[in-house]
Backbone as JSON Lines, residues from 0, in Angstrom:
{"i":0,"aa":"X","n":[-17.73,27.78,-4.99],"ca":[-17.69,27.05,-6.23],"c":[-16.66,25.93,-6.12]}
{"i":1,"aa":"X","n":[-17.33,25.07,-6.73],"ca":[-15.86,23.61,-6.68],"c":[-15.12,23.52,-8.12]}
{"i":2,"aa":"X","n":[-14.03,23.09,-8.25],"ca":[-13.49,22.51,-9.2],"c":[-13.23,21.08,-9.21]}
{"i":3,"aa":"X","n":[-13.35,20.57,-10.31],"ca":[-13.25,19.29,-10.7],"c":[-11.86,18.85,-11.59]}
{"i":4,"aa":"X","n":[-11.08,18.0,-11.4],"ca":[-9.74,17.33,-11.37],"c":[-10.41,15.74,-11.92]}
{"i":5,"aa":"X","n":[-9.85,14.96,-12.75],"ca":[-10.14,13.7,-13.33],"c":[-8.27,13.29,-13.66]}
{"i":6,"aa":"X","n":[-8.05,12.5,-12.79],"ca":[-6.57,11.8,-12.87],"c":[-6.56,10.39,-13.24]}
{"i":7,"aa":"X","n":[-5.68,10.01,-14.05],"ca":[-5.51,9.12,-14.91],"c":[-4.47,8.31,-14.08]}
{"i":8,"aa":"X","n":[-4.25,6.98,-13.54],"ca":[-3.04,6.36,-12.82],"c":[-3.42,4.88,-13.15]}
{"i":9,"aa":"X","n":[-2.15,4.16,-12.49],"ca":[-2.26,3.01,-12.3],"c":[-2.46,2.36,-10.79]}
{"i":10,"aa":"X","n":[-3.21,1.61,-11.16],"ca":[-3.84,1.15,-9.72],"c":[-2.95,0.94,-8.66]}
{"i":11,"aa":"X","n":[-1.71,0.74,-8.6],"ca":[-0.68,0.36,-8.02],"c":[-0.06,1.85,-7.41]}
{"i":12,"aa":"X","n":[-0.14,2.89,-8.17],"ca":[0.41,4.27,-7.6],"c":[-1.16,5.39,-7.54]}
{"i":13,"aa":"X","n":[-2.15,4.63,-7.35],"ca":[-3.52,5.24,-6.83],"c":[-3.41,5.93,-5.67]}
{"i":14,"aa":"X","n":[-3.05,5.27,-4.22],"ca":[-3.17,5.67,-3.16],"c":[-1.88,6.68,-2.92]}
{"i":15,"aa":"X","n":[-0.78,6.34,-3.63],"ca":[0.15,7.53,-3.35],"c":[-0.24,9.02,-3.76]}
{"i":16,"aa":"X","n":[-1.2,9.02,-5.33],"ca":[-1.42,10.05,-5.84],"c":[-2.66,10.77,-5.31]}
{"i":17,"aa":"X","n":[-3.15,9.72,-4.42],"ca":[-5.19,10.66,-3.22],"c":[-3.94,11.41,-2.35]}
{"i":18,"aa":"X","n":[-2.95,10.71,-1.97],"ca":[-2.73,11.2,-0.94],"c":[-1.95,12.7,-1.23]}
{"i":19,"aa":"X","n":[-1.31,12.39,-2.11],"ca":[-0.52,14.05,-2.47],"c":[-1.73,14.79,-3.07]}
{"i":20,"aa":"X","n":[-2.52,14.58,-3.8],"ca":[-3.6,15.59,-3.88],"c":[-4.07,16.21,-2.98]}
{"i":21,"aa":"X","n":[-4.37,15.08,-1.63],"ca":[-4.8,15.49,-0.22],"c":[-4.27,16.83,0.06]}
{"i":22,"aa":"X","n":[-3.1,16.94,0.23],"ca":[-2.09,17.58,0.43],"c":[-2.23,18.97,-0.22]}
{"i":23,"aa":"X","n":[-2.62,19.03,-1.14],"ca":[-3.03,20.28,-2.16],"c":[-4.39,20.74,-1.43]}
{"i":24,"aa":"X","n":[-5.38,20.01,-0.82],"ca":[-6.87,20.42,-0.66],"c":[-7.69,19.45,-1.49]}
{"i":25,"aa":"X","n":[-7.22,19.01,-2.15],"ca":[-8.5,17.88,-2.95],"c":[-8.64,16.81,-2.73]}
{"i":26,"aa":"X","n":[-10.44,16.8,-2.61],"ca":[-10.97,15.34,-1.91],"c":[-11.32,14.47,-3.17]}
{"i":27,"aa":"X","n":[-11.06,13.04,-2.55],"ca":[-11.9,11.93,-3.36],"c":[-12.98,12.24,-3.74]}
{"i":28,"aa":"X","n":[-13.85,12.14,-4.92],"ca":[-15.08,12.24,-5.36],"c":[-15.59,10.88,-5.9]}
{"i":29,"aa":"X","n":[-14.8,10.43,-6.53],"ca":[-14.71,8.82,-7.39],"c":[-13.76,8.18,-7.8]}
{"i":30,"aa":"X","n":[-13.95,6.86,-7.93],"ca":[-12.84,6.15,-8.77],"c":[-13.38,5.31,-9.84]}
{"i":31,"aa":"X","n":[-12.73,5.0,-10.58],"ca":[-13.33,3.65,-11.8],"c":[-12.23,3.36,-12.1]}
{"i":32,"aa":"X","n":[-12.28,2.28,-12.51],"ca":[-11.67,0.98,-13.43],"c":[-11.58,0.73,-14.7]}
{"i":33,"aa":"X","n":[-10.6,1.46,-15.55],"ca":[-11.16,1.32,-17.35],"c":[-10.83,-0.2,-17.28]}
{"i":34,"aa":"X","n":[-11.76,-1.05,-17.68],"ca":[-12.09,-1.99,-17.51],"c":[-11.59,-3.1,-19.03]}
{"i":35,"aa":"X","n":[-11.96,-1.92,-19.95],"ca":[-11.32,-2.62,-21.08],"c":[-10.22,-2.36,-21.26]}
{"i":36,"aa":"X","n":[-9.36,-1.93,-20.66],"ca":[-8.0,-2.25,-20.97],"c":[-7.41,-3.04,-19.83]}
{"i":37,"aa":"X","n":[-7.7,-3.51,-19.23],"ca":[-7.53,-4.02,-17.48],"c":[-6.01,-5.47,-18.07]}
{"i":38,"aa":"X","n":[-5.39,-4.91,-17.36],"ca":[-3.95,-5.95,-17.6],"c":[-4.22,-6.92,-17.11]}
{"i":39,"aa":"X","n":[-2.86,-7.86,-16.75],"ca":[-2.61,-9.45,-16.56],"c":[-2.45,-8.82,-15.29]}
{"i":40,"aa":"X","n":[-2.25,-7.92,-14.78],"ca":[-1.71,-7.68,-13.2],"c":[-2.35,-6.49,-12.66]}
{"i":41,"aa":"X","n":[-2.9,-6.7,-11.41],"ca":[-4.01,-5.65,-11.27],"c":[-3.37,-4.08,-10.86]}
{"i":42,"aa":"X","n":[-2.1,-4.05,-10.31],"ca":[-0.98,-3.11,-10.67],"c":[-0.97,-2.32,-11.66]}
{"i":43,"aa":"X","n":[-1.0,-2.85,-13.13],"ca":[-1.05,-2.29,-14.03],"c":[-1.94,-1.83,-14.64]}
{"i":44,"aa":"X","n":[-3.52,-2.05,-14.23],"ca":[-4.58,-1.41,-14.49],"c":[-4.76,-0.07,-14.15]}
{"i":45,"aa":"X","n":[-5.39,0.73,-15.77],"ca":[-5.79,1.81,-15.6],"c":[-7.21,2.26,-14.41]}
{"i":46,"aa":"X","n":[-6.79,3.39,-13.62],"ca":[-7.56,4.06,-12.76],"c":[-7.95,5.34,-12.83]}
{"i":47,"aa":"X","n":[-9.3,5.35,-13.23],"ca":[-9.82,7.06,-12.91],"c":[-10.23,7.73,-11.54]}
{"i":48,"aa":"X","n":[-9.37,8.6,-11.15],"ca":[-10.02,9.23,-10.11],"c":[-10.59,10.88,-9.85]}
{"i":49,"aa":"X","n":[-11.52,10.73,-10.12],"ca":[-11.93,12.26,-9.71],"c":[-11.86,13.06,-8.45]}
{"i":50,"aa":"X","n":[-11.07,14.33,-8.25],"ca":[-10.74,14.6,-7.06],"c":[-11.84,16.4,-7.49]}
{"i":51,"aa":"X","n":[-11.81,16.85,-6.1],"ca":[-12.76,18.54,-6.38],"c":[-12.15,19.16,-4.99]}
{"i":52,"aa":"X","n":[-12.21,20.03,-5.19],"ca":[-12.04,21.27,-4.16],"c":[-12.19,22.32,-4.46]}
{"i":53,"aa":"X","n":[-12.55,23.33,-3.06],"ca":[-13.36,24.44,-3.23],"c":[-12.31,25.59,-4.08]}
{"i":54,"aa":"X","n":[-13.13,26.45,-4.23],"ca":[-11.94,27.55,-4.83],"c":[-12.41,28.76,-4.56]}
């Protein structure tokens, strides 16, 4: 069975937070772009990422 994880970040501390999940066992599944709130600096844009692993 998998579980499913949906993390909320900013695009700028995205890749730090795949990677410590990594670290736990959980893989990338997706990412998105909340798009309507998207800042002056692409740093500061909201990022969804869905991570899953087995259990």
């Amino acid at each position: 069975m998998k579980q499913y994880k949906v993390v909320e970040v900013k695009v700028s501390e995205a890749e730090a937070k795949m990677n410590d999940m990594a670290k736990e066992g959980w893989e990338v599944v997706s990412t998105s772009i909340f798009l309507g709130a998207t800042a002056f600096t692409k740093a500061g844009t909201t990022m969804f990422i869905t991570f899953s692993k087995e259990v």
